[in-house]
N, C-alpha and C positions, 0 to 999 in steps of 0.2 A: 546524762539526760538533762536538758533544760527544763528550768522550771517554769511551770504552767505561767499566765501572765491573769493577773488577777483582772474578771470581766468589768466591762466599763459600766457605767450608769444605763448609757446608752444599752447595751447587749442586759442589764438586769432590767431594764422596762420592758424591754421586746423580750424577754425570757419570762418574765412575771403575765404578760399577758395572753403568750400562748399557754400558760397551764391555765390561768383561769378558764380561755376559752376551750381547753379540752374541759374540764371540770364542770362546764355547763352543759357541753356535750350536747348531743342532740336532743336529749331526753330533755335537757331544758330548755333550748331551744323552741324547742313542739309547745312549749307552754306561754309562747309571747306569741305574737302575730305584726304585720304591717301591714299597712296602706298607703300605697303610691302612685302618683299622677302627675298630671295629668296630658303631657304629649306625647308625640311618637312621632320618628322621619325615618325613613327608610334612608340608611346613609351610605354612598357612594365613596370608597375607599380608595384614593386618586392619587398615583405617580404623575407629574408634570416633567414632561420630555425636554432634556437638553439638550440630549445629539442621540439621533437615532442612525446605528451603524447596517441594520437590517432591517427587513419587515415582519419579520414574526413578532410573537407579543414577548418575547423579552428582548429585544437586538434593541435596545436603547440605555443610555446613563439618563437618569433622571438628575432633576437641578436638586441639589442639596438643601440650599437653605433657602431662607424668608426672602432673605436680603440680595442673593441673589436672583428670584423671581422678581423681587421689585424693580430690580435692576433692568429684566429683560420688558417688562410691561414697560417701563419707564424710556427706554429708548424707542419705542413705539409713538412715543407723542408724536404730533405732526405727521405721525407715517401710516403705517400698517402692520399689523405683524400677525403670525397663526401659532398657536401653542397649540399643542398635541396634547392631552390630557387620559392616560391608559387608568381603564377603572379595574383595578385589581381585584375585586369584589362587593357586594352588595350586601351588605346585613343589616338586621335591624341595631336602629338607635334611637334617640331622641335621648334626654335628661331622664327624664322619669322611666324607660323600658332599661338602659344600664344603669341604672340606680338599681332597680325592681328584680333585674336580672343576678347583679350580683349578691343583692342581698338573700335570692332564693338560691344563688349555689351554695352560699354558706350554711345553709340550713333555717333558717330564720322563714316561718310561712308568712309569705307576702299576697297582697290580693294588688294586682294591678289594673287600672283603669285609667282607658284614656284613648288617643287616636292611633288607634290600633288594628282597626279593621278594613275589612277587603275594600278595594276602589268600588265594585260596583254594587256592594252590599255590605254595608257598613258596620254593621252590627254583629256580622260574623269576624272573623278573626283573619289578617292577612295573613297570607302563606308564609313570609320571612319573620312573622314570630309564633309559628310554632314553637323553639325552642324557648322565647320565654313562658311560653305556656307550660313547658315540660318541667320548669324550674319556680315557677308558682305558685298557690294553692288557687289560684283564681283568676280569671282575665276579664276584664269586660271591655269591650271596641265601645266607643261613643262615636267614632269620627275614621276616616280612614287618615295613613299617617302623613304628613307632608315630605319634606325631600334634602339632604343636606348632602351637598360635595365637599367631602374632607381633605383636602386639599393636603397631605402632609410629608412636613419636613424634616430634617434631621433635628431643626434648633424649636420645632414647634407645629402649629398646623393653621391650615385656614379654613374656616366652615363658611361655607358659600350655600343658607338657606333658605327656602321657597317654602315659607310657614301656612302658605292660606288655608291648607285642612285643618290645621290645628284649630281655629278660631271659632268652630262650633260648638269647643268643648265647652262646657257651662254647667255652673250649679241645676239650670234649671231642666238643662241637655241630662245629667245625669240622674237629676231625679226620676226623668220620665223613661230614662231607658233602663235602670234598675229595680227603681221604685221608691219611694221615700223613706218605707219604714225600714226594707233591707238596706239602703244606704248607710242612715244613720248608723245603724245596729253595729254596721261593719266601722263604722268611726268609731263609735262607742267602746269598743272590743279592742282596737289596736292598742298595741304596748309602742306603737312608730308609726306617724304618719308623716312621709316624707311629699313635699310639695315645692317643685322644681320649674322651672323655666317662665319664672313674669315677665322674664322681658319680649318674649315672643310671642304669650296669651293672652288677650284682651280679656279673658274669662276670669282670670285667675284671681284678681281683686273679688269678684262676686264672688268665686269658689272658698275665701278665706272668711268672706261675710256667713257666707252661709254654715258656715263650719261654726264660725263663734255662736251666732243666732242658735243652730237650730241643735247642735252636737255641743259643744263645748259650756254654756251659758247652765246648760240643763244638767250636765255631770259633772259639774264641778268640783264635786263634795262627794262624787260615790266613792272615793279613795282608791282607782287604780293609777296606777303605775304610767302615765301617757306622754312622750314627749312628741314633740312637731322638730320637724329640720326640714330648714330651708333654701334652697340653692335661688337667687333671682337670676342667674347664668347671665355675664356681660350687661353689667347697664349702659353700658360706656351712649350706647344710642339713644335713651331714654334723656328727658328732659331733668333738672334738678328738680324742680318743682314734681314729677312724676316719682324722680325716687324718695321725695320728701314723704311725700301721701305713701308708698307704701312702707316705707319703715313704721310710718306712725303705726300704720294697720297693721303693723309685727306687733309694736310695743303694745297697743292694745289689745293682739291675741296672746301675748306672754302674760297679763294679769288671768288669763283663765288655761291656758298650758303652757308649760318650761319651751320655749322656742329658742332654739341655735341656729344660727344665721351659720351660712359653711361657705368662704369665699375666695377666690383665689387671688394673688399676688393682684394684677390689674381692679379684681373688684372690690379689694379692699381699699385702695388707691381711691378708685371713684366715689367708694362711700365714705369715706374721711374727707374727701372735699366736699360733698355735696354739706356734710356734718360742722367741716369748717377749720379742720387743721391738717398738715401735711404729717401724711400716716408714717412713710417709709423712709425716713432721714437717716440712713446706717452709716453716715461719715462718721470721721472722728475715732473715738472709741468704741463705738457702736456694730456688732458684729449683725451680718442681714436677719440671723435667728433674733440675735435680741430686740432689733427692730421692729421686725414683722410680729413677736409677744407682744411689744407695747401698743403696737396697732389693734392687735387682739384685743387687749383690756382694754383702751380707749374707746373705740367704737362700741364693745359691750356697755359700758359705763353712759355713754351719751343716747344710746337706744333703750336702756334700761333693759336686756332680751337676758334672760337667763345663762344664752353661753353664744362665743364667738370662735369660730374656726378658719385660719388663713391659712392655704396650702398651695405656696411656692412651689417651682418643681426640685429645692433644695433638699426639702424638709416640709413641717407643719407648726401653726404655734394656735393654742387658742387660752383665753381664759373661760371663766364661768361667775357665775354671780356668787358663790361661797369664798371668791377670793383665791382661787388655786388659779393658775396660770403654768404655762408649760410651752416648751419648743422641744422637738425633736427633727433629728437629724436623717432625713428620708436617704432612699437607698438610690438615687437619683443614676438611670443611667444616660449617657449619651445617645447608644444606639437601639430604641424601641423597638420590636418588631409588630406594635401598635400602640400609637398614642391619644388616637382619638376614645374618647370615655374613660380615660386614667383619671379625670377628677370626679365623674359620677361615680368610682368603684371606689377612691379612696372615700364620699361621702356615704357609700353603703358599708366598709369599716367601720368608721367612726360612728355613724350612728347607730351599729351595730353594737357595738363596745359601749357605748351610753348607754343604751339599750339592759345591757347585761348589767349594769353596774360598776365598770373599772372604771379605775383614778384615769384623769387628762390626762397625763400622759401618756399611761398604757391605750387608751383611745386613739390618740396622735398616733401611735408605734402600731396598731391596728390599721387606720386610715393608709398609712405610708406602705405596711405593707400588703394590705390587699391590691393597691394601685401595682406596686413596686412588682408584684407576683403578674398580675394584668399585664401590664407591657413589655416583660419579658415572655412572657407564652403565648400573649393574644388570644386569651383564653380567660375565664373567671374562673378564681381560685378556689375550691373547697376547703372545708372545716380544715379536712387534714393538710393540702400543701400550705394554706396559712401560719397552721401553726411551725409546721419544718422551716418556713421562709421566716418566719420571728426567727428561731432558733439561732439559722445561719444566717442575718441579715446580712445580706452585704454590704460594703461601705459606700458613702457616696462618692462615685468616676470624679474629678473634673472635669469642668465645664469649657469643652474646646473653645 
């Protein structure tokens, strides 16, 4: 018989983290709560047609990659050209409803709010999120939801979205469709308040004013347990001068709650420029994990925010303001069988795991594999396949 092979760091963080998260179990679980917002798209899940051999809805090879779509648009200049676009299905999304979504499969009671409701009565709840309602403690529609073509590939995806629902949504929109005092109440109460997608909401600065003003300013001092995390999804379109003003507006909502900035490879990139140094330099000795930490701790350090999270589709790396720091090694596969919202579920992990109390790492090794579970089933993972999928993590494929 061969002898066992002694488990790596790697396989003891993702083993250390599913017992904790059995050990909290749902009974602890029931004892936190979350609040998350505030958009919604109903998103269109879209093969783009290379050669279609028949006309039924599968007699076609779809284009593979990024690069070779660019390619066929791009011989179009001067000319004309018709791409065939087959919508594989319609579900709900936006940042905040798979944030909200996966954090209520895990067990974790979530209240979500935002542009969620029917086109011609808004206030009730659109039909394609019934299921985040079944996975919630709570819904509330402000706005009906806007519209995103995911456009995806083997190497990545394109979201092609028509946001103009979204921009009703407003501190002052939410006060009057819930009420003020129930508002608050439900900020005051959360142990997670997760708040996603600035760069698409015009609302969302007032909605973080309002939060400090009138929620956070006032409970400062009651001694619960409350973190913020925050997704700004792609600045890349936003002006410098735009994402300067909102980080400031992070730093001064972290002197009255712990705020974690959660960003991926590209928008770490952008906020280290905007900040002033070049984030991801991994030549040299520099392996991309260790690169992508020091970006982590850099950008935590120049925003002053309590913790920073960058997640590649290699892996994850984040520090924190205690000085811990961490990279782990994500379960990264090639072939998805969905990858749009694989970084809203890894940021309902991680802030899940924050949430619970485990060490950054184990966070990171949560984040990676609630994602990692997600785009192999196309599905949101529960309590229990999370913890099996720590157990057995698989390795990270190489990257074709």
């Amino acid at each position: 018989m061969l002898p066992m092979s002694a488990p790596t760091d790697r396989e003891r963080v993702a083993s250390s983290a599913a017992n904790k998260l059995e050990s909290s179990g749902r009974d602890g679980l029931a004892r936190l709560s979350a609040v998350v917002g505030f958009d919604g798209f109903v998103d269109s899940i879209i093969d783009v047609v290379d050669t279609r051999f028949d006309m039924s809805d599968s007699g076609y090879t779809a284009i593979r990659t990024i690069e070779q779509f660019a390619a066929r648009v791009g011989s179009a200049a001067g000319k004309s050209t018709n791409i065939e676009l087959v919508v594989k299905e319609d579900r709900f999304g936006g940042n905040g409803p798979l944030m909200a979504g996966g954090l209520g499969r895990l067990g974790l009671p979530t209240t979500y709010i935002g542009a969620v409701g029917a086109v011609d009565s808004p206030r009730a709840l659109h039909p394609l999120y019934k299921e985040l309602e079944r996975r919630c403690r709570a819904v509330f529609p402000i706005a009906p939801p806007a519209h995103t073509d995911a456009l995806e590939f083997e190497d990545g995806k394109l979201m092609l979205g028509r946001p103009r629902n979204i921009q009703s949504v407003t501190w002052d929109a939410m006060n009057a469709a819930i009420g003020a005092g129930p508002l608050r109440r439900m900020f005051e109460e959360a142990s997670l308040i997760g708040i996603v997608n600035w760069v698409m909401m015009r609302g969302t600065e007032g909605i973080w004013e309002g939060l400090c003003s009138d929620v956070f300013a006032k409970v400062k001092s009651d001694g619960r347990a409350r973190r913020v995390f925050i997704d700004l999804c792609d600045p890349a379109k936003r002006t410098d001068a735009d994402v300067r003003r909102a980080l400031s507006a992070l730093a001064r909502m972290n002197e009255l709650a712990p705020v974690t900035l959660g960003l991926n490879l590209a928008e770490a990139e952008r906020i280290a420029g905007v900040l002033g140094f070049e984030a991801l330099n991994h030549g040299g000795m520099h392996t991309l994990g260790s690169a992508v930490e020091m970006a982590a701790v850099r950008i935590r350090e120049k925003l002053a925010l309590d913790a920073v999270v960058i997640h590649p589709r290699e892996g994850a790396a984040a520090a924190d303001a205690r000085g811990n720091r961490a990279w782990f090694d994500g379960p990264f596969t090639a072939r998805p069988k969905l990858s749009t919202g694989a970084g809203d579920h890894f940021n309902a992990g991680f802030s899940l795991a924050q949430t619970l109390g485990l060490e950054l790492a184990e966070c990171l090794a949560v984040g990676c594999a609630v994602s990692g579970a997600y785009v192999r089933d196309a599905e949101s993972p529960g309590l229990d396949r999370l913890a099996a999928f720590l157990r057995g993590l698989p390795g990270p494929e190489s990257v074709r």
